[in-house]
C-alpha positions as CSV (number, residue, x, y, z in Angstrom):
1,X,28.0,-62.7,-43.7
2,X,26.8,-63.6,-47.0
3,X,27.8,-67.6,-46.3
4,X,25.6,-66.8,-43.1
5,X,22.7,-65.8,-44.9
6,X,22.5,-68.3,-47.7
7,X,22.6,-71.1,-44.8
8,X,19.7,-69.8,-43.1
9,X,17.8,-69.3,-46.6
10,X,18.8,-72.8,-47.1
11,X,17.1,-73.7,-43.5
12,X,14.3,-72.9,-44.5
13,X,13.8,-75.2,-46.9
14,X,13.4,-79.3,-46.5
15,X,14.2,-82.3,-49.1
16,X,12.0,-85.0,-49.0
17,X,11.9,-88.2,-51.5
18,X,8.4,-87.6,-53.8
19,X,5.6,-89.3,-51.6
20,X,3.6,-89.5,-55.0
21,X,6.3,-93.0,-55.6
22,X,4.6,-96.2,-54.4
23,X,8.0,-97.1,-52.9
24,X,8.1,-93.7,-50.5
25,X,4.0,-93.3,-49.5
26,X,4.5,-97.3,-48.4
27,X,7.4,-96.6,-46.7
28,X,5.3,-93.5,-44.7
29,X,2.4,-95.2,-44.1
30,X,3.9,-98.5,-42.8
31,X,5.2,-96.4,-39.4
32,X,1.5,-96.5,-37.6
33,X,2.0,-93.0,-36.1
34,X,2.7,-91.6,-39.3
35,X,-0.3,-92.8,-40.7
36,X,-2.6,-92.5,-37.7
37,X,-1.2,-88.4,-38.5
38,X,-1.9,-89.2,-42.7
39,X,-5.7,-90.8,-41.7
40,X,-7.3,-89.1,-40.1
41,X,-6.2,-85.4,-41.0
42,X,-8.1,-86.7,-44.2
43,X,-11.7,-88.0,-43.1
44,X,-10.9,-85.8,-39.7
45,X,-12.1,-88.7,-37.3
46,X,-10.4,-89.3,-34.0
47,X,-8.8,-92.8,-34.3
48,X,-8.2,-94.3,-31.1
49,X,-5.8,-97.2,-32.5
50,X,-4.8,-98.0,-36.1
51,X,-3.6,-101.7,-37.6
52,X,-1.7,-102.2,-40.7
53,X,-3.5,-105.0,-41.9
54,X,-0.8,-108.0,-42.6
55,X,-1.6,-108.7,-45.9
56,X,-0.5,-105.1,-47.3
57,X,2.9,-105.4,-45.8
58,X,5.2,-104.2,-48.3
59,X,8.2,-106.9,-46.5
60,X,6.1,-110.1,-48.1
61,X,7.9,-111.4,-50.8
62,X,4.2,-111.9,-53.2
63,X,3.9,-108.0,-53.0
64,X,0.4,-108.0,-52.0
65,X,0.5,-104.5,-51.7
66,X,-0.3,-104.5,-55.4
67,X,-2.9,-106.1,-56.6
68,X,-2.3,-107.3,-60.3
69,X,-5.5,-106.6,-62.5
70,X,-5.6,-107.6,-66.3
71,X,-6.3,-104.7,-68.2
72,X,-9.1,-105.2,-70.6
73,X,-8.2,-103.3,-73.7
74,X,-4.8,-105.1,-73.8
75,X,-4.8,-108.1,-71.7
76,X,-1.6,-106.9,-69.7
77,X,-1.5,-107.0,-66.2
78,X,-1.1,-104.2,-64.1
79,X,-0.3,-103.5,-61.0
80,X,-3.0,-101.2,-58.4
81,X,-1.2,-99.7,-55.4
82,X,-3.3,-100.4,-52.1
83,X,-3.3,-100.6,-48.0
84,X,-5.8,-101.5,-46.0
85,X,-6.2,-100.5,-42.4
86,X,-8.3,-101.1,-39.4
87,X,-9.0,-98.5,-37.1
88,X,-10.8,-97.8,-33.8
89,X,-12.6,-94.4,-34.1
90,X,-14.5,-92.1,-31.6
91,X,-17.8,-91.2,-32.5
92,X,-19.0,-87.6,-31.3
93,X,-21.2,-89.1,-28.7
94,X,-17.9,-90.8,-27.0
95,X,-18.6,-94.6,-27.9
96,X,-15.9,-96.6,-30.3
97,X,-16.4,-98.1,-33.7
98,X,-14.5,-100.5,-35.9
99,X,-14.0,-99.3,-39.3
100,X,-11.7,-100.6,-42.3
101,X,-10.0,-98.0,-44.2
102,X,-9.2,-98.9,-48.0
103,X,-5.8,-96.5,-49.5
104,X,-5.4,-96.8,-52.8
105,X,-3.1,-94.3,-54.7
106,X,-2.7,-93.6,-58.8
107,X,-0.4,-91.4,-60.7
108,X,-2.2,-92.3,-64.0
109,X,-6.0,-92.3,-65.3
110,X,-7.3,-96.0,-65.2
111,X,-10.1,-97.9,-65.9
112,X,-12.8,-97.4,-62.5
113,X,-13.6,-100.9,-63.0
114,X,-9.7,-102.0,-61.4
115,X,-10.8,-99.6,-58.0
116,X,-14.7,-100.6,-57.9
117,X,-13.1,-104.6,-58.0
118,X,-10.9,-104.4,-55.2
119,X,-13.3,-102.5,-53.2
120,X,-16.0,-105.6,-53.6
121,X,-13.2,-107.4,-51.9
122,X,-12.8,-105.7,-48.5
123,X,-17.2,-104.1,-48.6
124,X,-17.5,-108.0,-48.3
125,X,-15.0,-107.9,-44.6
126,X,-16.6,-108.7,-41.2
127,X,-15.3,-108.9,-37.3
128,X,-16.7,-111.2,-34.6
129,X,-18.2,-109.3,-32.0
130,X,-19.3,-110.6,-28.5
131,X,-23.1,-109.6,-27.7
132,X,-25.3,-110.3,-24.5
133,X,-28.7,-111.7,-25.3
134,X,-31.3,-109.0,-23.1
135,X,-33.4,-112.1,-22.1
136,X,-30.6,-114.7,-20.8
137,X,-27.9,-112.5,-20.2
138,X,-25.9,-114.8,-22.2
139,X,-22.6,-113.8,-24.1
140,X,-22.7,-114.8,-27.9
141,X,-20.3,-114.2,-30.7
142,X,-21.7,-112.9,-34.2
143,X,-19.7,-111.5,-37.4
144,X,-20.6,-108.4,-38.4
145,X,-19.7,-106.2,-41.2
146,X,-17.1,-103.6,-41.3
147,X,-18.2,-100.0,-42.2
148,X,-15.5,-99.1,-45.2
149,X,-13.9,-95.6,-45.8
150,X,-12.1,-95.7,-49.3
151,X,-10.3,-93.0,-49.8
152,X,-8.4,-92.7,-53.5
153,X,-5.2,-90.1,-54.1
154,X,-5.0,-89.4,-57.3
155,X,-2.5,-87.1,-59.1
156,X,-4.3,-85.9,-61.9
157,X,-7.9,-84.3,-62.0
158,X,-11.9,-86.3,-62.1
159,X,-13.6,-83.6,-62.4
160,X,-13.1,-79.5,-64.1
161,X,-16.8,-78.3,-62.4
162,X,-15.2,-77.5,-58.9
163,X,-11.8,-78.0,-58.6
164,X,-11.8,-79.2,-55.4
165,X,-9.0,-80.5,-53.7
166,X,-10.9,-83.3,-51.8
167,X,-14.5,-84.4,-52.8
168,X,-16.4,-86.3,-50.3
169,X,-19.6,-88.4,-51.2
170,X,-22.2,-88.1,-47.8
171,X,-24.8,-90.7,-47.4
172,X,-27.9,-88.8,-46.8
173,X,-30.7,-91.4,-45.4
174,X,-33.9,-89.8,-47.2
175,X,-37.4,-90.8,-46.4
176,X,-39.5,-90.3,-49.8
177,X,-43.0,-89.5,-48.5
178,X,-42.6,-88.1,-44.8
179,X,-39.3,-86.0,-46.7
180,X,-37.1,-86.3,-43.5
181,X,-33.8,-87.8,-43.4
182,X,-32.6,-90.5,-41.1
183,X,-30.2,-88.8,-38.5
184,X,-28.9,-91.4,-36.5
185,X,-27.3,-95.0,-37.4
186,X,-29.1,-97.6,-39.3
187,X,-27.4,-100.9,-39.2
188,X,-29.1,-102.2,-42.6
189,X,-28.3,-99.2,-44.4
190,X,-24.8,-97.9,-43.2
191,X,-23.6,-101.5,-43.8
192,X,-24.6,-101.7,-47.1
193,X,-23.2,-98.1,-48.3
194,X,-20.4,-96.3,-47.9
195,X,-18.9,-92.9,-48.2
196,X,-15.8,-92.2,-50.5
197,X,-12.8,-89.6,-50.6
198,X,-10.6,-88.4,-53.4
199,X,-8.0,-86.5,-53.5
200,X,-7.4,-84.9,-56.5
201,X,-3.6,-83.4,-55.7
202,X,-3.1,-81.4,-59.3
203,X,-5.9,-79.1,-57.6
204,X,-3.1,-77.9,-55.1
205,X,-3.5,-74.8,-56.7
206,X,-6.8,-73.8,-57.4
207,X,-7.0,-73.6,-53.8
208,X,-6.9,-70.0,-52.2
209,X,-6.3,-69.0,-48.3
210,X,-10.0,-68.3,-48.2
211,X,-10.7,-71.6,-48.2
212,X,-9.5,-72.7,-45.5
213,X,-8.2,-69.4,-43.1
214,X,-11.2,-70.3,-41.1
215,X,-11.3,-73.7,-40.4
216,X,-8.9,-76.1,-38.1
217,X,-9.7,-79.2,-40.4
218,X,-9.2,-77.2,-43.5
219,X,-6.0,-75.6,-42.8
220,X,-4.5,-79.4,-41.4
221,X,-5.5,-80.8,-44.4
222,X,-3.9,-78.5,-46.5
223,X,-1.1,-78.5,-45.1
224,X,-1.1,-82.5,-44.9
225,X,-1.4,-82.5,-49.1
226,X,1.4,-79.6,-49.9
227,X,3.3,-82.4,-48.8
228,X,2.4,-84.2,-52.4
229,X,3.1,-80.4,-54.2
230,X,4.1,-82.0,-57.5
231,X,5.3,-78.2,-58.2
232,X,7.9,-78.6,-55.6
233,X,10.1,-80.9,-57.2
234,X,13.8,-80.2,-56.8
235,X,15.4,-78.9,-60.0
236,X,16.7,-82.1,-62.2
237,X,15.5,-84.2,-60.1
238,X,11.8,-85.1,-59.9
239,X,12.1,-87.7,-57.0
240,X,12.8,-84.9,-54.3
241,X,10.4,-81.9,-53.3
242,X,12.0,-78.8,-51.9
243,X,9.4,-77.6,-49.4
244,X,9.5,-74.7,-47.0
245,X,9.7,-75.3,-43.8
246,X,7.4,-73.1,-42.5
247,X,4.5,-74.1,-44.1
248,X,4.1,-77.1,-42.7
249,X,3.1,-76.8,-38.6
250,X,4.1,-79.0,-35.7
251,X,1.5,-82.0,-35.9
252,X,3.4,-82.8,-39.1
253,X,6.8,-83.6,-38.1
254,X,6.4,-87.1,-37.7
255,X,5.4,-87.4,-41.1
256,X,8.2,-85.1,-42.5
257,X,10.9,-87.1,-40.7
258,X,9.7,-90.1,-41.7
259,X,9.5,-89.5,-45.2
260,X,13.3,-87.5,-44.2
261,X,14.4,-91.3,-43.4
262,X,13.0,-93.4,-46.2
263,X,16.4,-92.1,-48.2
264,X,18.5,-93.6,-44.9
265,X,16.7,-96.7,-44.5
266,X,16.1,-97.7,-47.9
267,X,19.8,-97.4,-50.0
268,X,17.6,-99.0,-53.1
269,X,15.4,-95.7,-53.1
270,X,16.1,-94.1,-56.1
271,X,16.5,-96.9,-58.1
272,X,13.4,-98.3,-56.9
273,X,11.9,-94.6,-57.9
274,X,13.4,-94.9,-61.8
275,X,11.5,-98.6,-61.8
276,X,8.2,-97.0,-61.1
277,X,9.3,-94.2,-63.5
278,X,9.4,-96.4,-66.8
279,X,6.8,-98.7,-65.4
280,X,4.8,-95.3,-65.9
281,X,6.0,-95.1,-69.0
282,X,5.4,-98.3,-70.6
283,X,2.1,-97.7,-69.7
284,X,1.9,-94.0,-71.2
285,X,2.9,-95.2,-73.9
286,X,1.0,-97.9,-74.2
287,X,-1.4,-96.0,-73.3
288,X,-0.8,-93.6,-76.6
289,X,-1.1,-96.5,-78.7
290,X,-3.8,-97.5,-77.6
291,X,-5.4,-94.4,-78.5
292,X,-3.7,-93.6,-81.8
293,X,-5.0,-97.4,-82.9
294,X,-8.3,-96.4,-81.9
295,X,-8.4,-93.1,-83.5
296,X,-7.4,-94.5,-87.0
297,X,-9.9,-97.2,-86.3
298,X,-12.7,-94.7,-85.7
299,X,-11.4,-92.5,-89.2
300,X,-11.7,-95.8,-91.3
301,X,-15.4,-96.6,-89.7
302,X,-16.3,-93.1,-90.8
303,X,-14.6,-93.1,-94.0
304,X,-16.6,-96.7,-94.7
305,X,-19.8,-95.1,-93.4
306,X,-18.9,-92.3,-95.9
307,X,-18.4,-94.4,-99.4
308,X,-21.4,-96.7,-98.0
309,X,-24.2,-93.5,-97.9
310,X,-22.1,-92.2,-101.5
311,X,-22.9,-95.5,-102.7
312,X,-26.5,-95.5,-101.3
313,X,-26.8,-92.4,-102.6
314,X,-26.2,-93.0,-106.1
315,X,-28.6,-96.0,-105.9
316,X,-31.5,-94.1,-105.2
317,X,-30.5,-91.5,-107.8
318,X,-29.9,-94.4,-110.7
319,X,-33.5,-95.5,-109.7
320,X,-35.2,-92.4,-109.5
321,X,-34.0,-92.0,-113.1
322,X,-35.0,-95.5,-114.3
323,X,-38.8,-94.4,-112.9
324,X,-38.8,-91.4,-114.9
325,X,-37.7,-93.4,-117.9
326,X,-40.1,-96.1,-117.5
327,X,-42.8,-93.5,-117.3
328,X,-41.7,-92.5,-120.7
329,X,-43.0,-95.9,-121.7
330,X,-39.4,-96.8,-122.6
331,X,-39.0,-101.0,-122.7
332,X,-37.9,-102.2,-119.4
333,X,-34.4,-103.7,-121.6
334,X,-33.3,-100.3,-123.1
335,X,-33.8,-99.3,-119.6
336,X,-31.2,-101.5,-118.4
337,X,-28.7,-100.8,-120.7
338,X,-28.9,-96.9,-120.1
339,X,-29.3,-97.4,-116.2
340,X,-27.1,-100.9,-115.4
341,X,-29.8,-101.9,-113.1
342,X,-31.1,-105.7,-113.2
343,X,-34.0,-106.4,-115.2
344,X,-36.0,-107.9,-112.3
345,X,-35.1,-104.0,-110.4
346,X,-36.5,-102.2,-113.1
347,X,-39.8,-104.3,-113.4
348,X,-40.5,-103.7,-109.4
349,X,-40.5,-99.9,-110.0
C-alpha cells in the first residue's frame, strides 16, 4: 500500500531536460507543431501556418542558429542564440497576413547593441506579392516588407518597476493636433515599426492567481512559461525540471512530450548541456573581470582626481600667502624663498 502511494505521488510529477539550454528550446521549436503551440500562446495570434526558416536549422554544419557577435569591451566573440520564423496569421476581421517572427533567447545580461544588430538584419526582409492593377486588371509582382514580431526570453530581470512576467511594447498611431489615434493599418507606418515582447522568466513568481484567474490568454501563457520554472530544477541536477503534472492543461502536451523526447533522440544531451554550462561560465567570469578591472580603474581615476584638487589646493593657498606678503612690501626674492614660487609668479600677483 505504501509502494502504491509513492507511485502515484511520483505520477504526478514529470522530468523534462531544462528548455532554458539552447540545445533543448532548439530541439522544441524545430517540431513546427510544437512551436506553432510555443508562438502564438505568446503574442496570442491565430497562426494559420508556421515555417522554420532554413537558415536557423540547428542540422547545418555553420551553426547559423547562433550568430557570432564580437563583444566590444573584450574583442571575443560570442555566440547569440536565435530562430526565425514565418507565419501566416488571421487578423480579427478574417483576412491573412505574412509576418516574420524573430526568437532570440539569453540566460545572461548582454550588451542591447548584439539584439538591436541582428534585428536590423531581418526589419530589412521582404516577400514578393502578386497585385492586380485596378485600371488594366493586370497581375504584377512587387516585394514588400515583412511586419516583424521579436520576441526576447530572457532569464534574468530588465526591469524592478513592475515585475511583469511579459512586457509588450504597443504601437499607438497618434495624431498631434486633431489628438486621435490611427485605428486601422497604415502601410508606411506599420512597416517601418514594430512591436516587441520579453519575457522576463525570473518573474515566475511575482505572479499571483489574480493575474490571470480571469483571462483564457493569461492563464495559457502562464502555464506555457512554468514550463521554464528555473525553481523546478531536479535536486543535483540542474538540467532536469520536476514539474507537476497537473499544472500544465491539455493544449500543452505536445510541447511536454517533445521536450520528454529531446533525452531519446539526442544521446549527446547532457553533454551538450555541460558545454553551454562552462560556456556560461567563461563568460561570468569574464564577465567578473571585467568588472573588477573597471572598478580598480575607476578607484585610481578618483584617487588621481583626489591628489590633483590636494595639489590645486595647496597652490592657491601658497599664493594667497605670497599676496599677503607682497602687500607687506616684502621684495618679490625673499618672497620666493619663503613661498618656492617662481619669481615671474610672484610679480603677476
Amino acid at each position: 500500500m505504501e509502494n502504491l502511494k509513492q507511485n502515484t505521488a511520483e505520477n504526478e510529477y514529470l522530468i523534462i531536460p531544462n528548455p532554458i539550454y539552447d540545445v533543448v528550446f532548439r530541439y522544441l521549436m524545430e517540431d513546427i507543431d510544437s512551436a506553432k503551440i510555443v508562438i502564438s500562446t505568446l503574442i496570442n495570434e491565430n497562426i494559420k501556418s508556421l515555417h522554420l526558416e532554413p537558415s536557423t536549422h540547428s542540422e547545418k554544419n555553420d551553426n547559423q542558429s547562433e550568430i557570432e557577435i564580437q563583444d566590444p569591451k573584450t574583442k571575443d566573440d560570442i555566440k547569440l542564440f536565435h530562430l526565425d520564423f514565418t507565419a501566416v496569421i488571421e487578423l480579427p476581421d478574417g483576412s491573412e497576413e505574412l509576418i516574420m517572427i524573430e526568437l532570440q533567447k539569453a540566460s545572461e545580461p548582454d550588451d542591447i547593441f548584439r539584439f538591436k544588430r541582428y534585428i536590423s538584419k531581418n526589419f530589412q526582409r521582404k516577400h514578393e506579392k502578386e497585385i492586380t492593377d485596378p485600371k488594366t486588371q493586370a497581375i504584377e509582382s512587387v516585394n514588400k516588407p515583412i511586419r516583424l514580431i521579436p520576441i526576447f526570453i530572457l532569464n534574468f530581470r530588465i526591469e524592478n518597476e513592475i515585475n511583469d512576467l511579459l512586457i509588450k511594447t504597443n504601437r499607438v498611431k497618434t495624431g498631434i493636433f486633431k489628438n486621435k489615434n490611427l485605428q486601422k493599418h497604415n502601410e508606411f507606418i506599420d512597416n517601418l515599426s514594430y512591436d516587441i515582447w520579453v519575457v522576463q522568466l525570473p518573474n515566475l513568481h511575482n505572479i499571483n492567481e489574480i493575474d490571470y484567474k480571469n483571462d483564457d490568454y493569461k492563464q495559457k501563457l502562464y502555464s506555457l512559461l512554468k514550463l521554464f520554472d528555473q525553481k523546478s530544477k531536479v535536486k543535483d541536477n540542474e538540467h532536469r525540471l520536476r514539474i507537476i503534472r497537473k499544472l500544465f492543461p491539455g493544449f500543452l502536451d505536445r510541447v511536454i512530450k517533445r521536450l520528454q523526447a529531446a533525452s531519446i533522440n539526442n544521446p549527446n544531451l547532457e553533454e551538450q548541456m555541460f558545454a553551454e554550462d562552462e560556456y556560461l561560465k567563461t563568460l561570468i567570469k569574464r564577465d567578473n573581470k571585467i568588472t573588477l578591472l573597471e572598478q580598480l580603474l575607476n578607484q585610481k581615476d578618483k584617487a588621481l582626481e583626489d591628489k590633483d584638487k590636494a595639489l590645486e589646493d595647496k597652490d592657491i593657498v601658497i599664493k594667497n600667502y605670497a599676496k599677503m606678503l607682497k602687500n607687506t612690501g616684502l621684495p618679490d626674492f625673499e618672497i620666493c624663498q619663503k613661498t618656492g614660487l617662481p619669481l615671474e609668479t610672484i610679480k603677476e600677483l
